[in-house]
N, C-alpha and C positions, 0 to 999 in steps of 0.2 A: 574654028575661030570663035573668040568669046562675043558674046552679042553686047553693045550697050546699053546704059538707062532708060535710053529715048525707046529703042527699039524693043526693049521690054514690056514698056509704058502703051507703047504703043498694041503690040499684041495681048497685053490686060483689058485694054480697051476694045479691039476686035473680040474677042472672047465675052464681053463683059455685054457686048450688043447682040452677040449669038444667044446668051442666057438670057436676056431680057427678053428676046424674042418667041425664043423657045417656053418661057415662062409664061409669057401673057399667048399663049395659044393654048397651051393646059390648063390655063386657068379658065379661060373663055372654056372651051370642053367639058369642065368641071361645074361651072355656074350652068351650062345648061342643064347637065343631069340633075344638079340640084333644084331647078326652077320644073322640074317636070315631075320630080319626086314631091317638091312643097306641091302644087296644083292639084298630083293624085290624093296624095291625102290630106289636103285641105288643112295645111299646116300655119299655126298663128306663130308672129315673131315670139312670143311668149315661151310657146314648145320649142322654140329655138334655140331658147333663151336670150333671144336680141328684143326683149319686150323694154318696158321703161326703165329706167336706172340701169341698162346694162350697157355694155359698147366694148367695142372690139379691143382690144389689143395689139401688140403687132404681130404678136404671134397665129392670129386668128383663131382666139378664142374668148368669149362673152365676159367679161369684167365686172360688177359690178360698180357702181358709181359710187363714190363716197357720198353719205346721208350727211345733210345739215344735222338731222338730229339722230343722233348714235343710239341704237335699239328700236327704232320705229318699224316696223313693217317687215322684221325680218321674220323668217319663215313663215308669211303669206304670200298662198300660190293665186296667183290669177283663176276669179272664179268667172268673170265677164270679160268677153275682146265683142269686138267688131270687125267688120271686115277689112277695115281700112288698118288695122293693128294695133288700135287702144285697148288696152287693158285695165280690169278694176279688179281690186282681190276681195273684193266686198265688204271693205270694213273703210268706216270713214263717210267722210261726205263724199254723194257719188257723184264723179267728173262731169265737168263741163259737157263732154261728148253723149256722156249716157242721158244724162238730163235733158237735151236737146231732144233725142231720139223718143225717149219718152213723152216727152211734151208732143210731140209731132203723132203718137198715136199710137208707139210698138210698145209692145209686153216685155218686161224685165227679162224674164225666160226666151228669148229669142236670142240674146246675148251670150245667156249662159252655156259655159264652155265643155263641149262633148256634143252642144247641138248644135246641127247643122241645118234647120228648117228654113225657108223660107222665109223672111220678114212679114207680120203680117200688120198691115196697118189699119188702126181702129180709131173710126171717128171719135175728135175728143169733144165734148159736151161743150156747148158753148157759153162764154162768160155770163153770169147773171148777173143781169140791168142793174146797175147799181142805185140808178135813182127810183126803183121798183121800192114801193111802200111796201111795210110789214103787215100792212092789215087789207092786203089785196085778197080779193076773195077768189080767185081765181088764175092756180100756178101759171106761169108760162112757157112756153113748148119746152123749152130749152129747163126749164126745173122738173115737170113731169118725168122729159127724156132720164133725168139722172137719178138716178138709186141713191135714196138715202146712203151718206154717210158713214153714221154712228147708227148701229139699232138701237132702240131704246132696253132699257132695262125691262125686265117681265115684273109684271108685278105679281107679289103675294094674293093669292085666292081667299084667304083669312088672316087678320088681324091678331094680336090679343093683348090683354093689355091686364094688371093686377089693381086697376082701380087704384091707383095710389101716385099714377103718373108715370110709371114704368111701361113701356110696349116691345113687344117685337114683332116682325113682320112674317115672323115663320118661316123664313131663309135663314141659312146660315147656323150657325152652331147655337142652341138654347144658352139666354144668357142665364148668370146664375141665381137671378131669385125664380126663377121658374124653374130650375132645377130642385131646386129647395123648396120650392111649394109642393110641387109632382112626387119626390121624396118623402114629404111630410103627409101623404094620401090622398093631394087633390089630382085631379083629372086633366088634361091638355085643354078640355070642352070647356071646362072651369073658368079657363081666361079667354075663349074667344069671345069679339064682338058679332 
């Protein structure tokens, strides 16, 4: 006996709730090997490739996102994550997230990716007094605590100079009327002060 529409319809329907079911149990099964394999090896969404600008498809696989600006950033790999799954490919200004982190005390290299160390957090030097005079004769904890800056430049051991208002510092490359004098049979001694 031929079956009808309804009764078609209907066993599409019973079939279609068995596959839905049967589906999201493999699926569940599947997320947990996977969530056990990221853990062991300490996998970033980046190595996943579901890091920023990517997103799934329906096929489930990582897409990238279309750029506002066409050619930026392509073929840089993520050289900083975090644990939480921000990534930075180290070029540009560095994120919100990193710069936080940083300011709070952690080393750039704790981010970078292949390490896996521990965070380590270092006291950061605290702000100096702004209405601290310049001509205090005596730094304050907090500017002793912090290591210069900038070093200074090394200075020159001797001078020398051709008497005529020409100098050089004795760095750097001889300029050329010292070469032309040294040429012409004077001495290097010739021109020091």
């Amino acid at each position: 006996m031929a079956q009808t529409y309804d009764e078609i319809q209907q066993q599409i329907q019973r079939l279609q709730q068995k596959a839905d079911a049967l589906r999201s149990s493999e699926v569940k099964e599947v997320l947990d090997k996977i969530k056990v394999a990221i853990a062991h090896y300490e996998l970033t969404a980046e190595q996943l490739g579901l890091g920023a600008g990517k997103r799934m498809n329906g096929k489930g696989a990582a897409t990238p996102v279309a750029s506002s600006k066409p050619g930026k950033g392509k073929g840089t790999k993520a050289q900083f994550s975090d644990l939480e799954g921000n990534v930075w490919g180290g070029r540009g200004p560095r994120p919100a997230w990193l710069r936080k982190a940083l300011d709070a005390g952690h080393d750039i290299n704790e981010f970078r990716i292949g390490r896996r160390n521990k965070p380590k957090v270092t006291a950061k030097p605290a702000a100096v007094d702004a209405t601290a005079t310049a001509d205090s004769a005596a730094p304050t904890a907090s500017q002793a605590a912090t290591p210069a800056a900038k070093k200074s430049k090394r200075a020159a051991k001797v001078q020398y100079s051709d008497g005529a208002g020409r100098d050089w510092s004795g760095m750097g490359p001889r300029p050329g009327w010292l070469k032309a004098a040294i040429e012409s049979g004077k001495s290097l001694a010739d021109f020091a002060k």
